[in-house]
N, C-alpha and C positions, 0 to 999 in steps of 0.2 A: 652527699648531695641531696634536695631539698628543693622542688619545685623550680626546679631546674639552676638552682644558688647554689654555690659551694662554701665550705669555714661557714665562719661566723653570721647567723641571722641577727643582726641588729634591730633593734627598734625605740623609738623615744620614746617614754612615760607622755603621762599627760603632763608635767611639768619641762618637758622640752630632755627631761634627764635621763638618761639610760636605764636601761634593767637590762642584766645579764642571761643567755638563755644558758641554759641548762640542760646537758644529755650530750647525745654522741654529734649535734649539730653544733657544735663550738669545739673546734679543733685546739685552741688552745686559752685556756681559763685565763693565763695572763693576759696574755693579748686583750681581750675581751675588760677583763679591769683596767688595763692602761685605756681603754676606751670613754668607761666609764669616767675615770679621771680628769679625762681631757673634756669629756660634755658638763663636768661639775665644774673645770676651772671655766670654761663659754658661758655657764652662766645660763643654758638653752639657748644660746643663740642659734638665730636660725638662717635661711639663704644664701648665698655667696660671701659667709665668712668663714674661719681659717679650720679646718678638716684636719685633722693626722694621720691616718690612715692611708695606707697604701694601695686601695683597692677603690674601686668604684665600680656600682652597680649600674646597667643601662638596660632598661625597658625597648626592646627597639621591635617595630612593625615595618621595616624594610626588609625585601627575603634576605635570610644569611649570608646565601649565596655574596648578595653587594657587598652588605656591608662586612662580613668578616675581616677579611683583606684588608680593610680602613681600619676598624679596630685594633688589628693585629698588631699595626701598620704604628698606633699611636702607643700600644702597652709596649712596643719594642725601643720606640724614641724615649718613652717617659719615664718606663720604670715604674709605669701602678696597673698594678694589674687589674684587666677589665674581666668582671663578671655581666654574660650577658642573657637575658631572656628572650625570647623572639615567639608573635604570635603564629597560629596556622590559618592557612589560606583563607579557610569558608568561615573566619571570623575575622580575618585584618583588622587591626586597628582595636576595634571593640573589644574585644578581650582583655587586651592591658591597657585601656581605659577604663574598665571594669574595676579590675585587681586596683587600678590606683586611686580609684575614687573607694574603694572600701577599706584601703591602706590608710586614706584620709591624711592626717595630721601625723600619723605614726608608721610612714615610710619606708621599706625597705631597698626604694628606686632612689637614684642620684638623679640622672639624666632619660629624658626620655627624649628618643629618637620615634617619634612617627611619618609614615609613610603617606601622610596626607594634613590637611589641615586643621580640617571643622573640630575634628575631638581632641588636640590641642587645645584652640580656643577654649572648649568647654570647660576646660581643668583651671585654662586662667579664672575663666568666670566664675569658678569653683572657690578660690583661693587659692590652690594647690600646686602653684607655679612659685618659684621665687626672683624676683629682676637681678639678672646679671645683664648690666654695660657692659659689652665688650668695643674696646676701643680698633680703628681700620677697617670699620664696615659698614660706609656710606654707599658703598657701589650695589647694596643691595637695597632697593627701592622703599621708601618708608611702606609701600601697605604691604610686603611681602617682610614685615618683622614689627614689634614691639618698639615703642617708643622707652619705656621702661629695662626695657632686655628679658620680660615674659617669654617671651617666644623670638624664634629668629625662623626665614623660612629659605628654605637651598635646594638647589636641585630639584627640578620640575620634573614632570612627567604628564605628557600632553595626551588627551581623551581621543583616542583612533580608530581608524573603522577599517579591521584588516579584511581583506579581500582574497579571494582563491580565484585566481587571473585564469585558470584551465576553466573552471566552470560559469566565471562569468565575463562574458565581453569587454570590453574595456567602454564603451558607449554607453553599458547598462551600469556602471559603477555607479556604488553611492556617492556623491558629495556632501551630505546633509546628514545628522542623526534624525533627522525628519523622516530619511530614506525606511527608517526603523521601520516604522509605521506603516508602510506600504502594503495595500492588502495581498498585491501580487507574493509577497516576500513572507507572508505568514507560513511559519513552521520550517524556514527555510537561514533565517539569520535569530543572531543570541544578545543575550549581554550576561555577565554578574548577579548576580541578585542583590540589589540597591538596598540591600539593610545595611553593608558594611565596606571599610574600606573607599578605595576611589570611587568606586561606582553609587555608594551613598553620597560622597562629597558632591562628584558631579547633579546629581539628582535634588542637591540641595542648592545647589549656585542656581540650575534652571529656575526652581521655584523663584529663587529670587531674582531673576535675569526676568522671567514671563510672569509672576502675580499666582497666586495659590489656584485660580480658577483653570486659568490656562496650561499651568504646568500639571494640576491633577488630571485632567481632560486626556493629555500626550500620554501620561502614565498608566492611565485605565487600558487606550488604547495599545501602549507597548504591550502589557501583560496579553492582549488578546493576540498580538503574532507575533514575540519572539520565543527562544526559547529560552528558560534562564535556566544559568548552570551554575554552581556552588565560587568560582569566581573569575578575575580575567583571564588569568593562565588556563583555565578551562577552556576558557571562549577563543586564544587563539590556538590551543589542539584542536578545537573542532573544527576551526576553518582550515588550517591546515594540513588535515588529515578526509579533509571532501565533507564533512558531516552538514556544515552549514557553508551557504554561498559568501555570507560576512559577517561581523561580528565587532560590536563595541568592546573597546579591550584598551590598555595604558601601553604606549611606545616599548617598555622594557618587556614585554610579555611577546609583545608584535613583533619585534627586531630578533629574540630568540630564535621564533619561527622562518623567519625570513633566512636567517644563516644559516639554517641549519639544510636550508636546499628546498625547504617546501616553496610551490609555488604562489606565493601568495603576496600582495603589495600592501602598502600604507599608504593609507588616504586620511589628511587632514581635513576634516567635516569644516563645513560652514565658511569657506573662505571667498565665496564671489559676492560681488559689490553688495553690501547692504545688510550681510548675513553676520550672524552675532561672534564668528570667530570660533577658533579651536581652543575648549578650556583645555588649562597647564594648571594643576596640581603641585605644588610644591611638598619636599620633605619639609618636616614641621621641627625644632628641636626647642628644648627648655628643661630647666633646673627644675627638680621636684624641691622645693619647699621643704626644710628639717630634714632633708634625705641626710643619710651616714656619715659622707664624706663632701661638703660641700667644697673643699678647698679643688679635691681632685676632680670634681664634677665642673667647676669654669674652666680648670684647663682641659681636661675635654670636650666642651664648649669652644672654647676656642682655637683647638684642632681642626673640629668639626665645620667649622667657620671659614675654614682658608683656604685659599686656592688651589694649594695641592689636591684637600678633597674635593671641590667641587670638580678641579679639573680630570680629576681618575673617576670618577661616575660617568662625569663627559664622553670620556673616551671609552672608558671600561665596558662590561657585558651589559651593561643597563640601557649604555647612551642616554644620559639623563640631561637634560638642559640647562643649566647656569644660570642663576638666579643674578648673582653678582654684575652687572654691568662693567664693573673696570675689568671684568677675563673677558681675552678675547679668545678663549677657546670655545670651539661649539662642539655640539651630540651630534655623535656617530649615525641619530636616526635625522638630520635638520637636514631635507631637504636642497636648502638655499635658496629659498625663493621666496625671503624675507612674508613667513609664517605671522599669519596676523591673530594675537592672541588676544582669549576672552577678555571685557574689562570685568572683574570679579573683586567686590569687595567681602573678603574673607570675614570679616566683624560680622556685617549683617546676614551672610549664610549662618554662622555658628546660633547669631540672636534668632533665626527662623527652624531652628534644628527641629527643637522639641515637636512642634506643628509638624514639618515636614516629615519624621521620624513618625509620628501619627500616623499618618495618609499611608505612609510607603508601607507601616506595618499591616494595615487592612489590605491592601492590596497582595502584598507579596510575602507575605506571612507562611501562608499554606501556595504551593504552588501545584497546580495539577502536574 
């Protein structure tokens, strides 16, 4: 094993062609030339065309916990077996956007599963994505996927503000991430640290929802009263273990605590007349471009894609939300009480990243 890979590391020449690795990381020499073979007779073909290999690599930044069970779920139906990487907390997301943007052109990823949007995007805008159409999937809204089959987006995860009901009133409760801000509240409620992860995406929708003056203004002032902690899972142990009165944190983080007997509630920010709505985060998925095995990479794509998975996140430990409009199942965290969600155009967050990636680093870089 190998940076957490097993068997064979692959990778494409610069002419789209193989090269064989060498030593104890290539389990078996044939194998590895029937490989070679097959990307000589392609020709270097690249994106969602035909793969031989058995195996497919998945970059994934949703906790293992979720997704295992799904993966498991599809190497047992399909017969390819899934090699999978997964980031850690106090770096979500960034990490194996990292790795794939230095992987570049010569790929060891098929598939990348990320647990949010914006650094998807960026990999589009990179080149680094390849378009698979996958056909039965109108019910997912055009701005929550690729018009090309770049990215496709599933299973949301709405931005929450969990509460420890013993130590605050139910009259004092936040409604608002405004509530953040509150000087009463200083040293007393958290969030993530908005370098990474949901809590960067969200940070980056505001800029774009409120204009770079207004959203830097909120963000000067969060840093002066809350307290940031390495990420959401952090933020709802502290409220539901008394540390903090509430705390911005993603539904599957908030629902853990809540089952688990602590006392503590979910509160949907920003929902009375006029207020900009609860952002919902979608899981992000797309083809890495010349990855390994591109044949075996759409049909886990298109696993990924179907109802069964969205509906088992739905209901599963995550309770995640259904992106798909033609399921009518809902998350185990959906209130009922038709949830009015952010209007969020995903494109122009990713095109404002760099800027707001800027700001957030001055600010929250070094934290007291």
């Amino acid at each position: 094993m190998r940076d957490g890979l097993t068997e064979c590391s692959w990778v494409h020449g610069a002419n789209g062609m193989g090269e064989l690795p060498r030593g104890p990381k290539c389990m078996s020499r044939r194998r590895c030339l029937r490989r070679i073979a097959a990307a000589a007779t392609a020709g270097g073909l690249a994106g969602c065309q035909v793969g031989t290999d058995s195996e497919v690599v998945v970059y994934c930044a949703l906790d293992n916990d979720f997704a295992d069970p799904i993966l498991t779920r599809f190497q047992q139906q399909s017969g390819i077996l899934v090699r999978s990487k997964y980031d850690v907390e106090s770096n979500k997301t960034v990490g194996l956007v990292n790795r794939l943007l230095l992987e570049g052109k010569r790929p060891r990823c098929d598939v990348f599963w990320n647990n949010e949007i914006v650094h998807t995007l960026r990999l589009v805008e990179k080149g680094l994505t390849a378009g698979c159409p996958i056909p039965g999937i109108e019910g997912i809204p055009t701005n929550y996927r690729s018009a090309e089959g770049h990215w496709y987006g599933l299973a949301a995860r709405a931005r929450v503000l969990l509460v420890h009901r013993e130590l605050l009133p139910q009259p004092q409760w936040p409604r608002s991430i405004h509530d953040l801000v509150r000087p009463e509240w200083r040293g007393k409620v958290g969030i993530a640290k908005p370098l990474f992860g949901t809590t960067a995406s969200h940070a980056a929708a505001l800029f774009t929802h409120w204009g770079q003056q207004k959203a830097t203004s909120f963000f000067r002032d969060l840093k002066k009263n809350v307290v940031v902690l390495p990420g959401n899972k952090q933020v709802a142990q502290a409220v539901s273990h008394g540390r903090l009165l509430f705390g911005l944190t993603d539904t599957d983080d908030a629902i853990i605590e809540r089952e688990q007997g602590a006392p503590v509630e979910i509160v949907f920010p920003d929902q009375r007349s006029g207020e900009m709505g609860t952002l919902f985060i979608p899981n992000s998925l797309c083809v890495i471009d010349r990855g390994p095995n591109p044949q075996n990479a759409r049909q886990l794509l298109k696993y990924l894609l179907s109802p069964e998975v969205e509906t088992s996140l739905a209901e599963g430990p995550s309770g995640q939300f259904p992106v798909n409009q033609d399921l009518r199942v809902r998350s185990r965290v959906d209130p009922g009480e038709g949830i009015n969600w952010m209007d969020t155009d995903f494109n122009r967050v990713s095109h404002q990243w760099n800027t707001v990636a800027g700001i957030l680093r001055d600010l929250f870089a070094v934290v007291e």
